[in-house]
N, C-alpha and C positions, 0 to 999 in steps of 0.2 A: 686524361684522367685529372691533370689540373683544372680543367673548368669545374668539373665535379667538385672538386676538392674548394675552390671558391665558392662553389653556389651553394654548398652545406652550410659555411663559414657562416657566409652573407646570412645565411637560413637561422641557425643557430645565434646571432649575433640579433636579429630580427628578434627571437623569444628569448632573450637575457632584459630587452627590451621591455616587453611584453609586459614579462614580471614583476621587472623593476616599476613598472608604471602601475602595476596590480596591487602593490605592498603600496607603492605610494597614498595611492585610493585609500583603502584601508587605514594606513595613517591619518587621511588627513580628516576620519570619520571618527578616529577612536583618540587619537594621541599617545598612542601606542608606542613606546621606544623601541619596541621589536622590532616591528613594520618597519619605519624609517633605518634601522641599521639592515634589512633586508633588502631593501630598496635600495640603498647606496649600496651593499655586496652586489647586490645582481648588476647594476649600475657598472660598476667599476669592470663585471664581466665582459658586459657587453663593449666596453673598450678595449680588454685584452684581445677579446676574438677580433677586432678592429685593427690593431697592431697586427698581428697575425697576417692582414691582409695584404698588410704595405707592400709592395712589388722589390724593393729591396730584402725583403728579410724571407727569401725563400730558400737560402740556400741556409741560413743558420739565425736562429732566434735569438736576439740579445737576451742577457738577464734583466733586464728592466722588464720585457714582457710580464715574465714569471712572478715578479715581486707586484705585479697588479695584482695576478690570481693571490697571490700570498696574501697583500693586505685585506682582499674581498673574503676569502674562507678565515681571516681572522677576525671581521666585522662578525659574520656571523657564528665564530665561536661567541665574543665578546655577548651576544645580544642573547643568546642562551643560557649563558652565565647567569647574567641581570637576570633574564626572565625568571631564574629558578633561583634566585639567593634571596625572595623575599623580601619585606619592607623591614 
């Protein structure tokens, strides 16, 4: 069950990727502040699923992990914010 449990990770870490380079596109079309803090959230995702993978941290996850996802779902509150608070 653990190769499964890798080959999601890997899978899922693959389209955190994805995204992040999908927002990028889009940034670098429009100049968008949105994009670009979308882009670096997904970004930062796709590293936490990456830690995750490390062969040491399978029996217990450091908090560093977590504070990646934290800073990433607070990029994209941040860029929400902006978006709607208007010029």
């Amino acid at each position: 069950m653990n190769a499964m449990n890798d080959f999601l990770a890997g899978a899922i870490f693959t389209a955190f990727l994805v995204v992040a380079l999908f927002f990028l596109r889009f940034w670098r079309r429009t100049k968008d502040p949105l994009f670009i803090y979308f882009s670096a959230a997904f970004f930062l995702l796709a590293i936490e699923r990456a830690l995750m993978l490390v062969p040491a941290l399978d029996e217990e996850v450091p908090s560093y992990v977590y504070l990646v996802r934290l800073v990433a779902f607070a990029l994209v509150i941040v860029a929400i914010v902006q978006k709607n608070r208007g010029r």
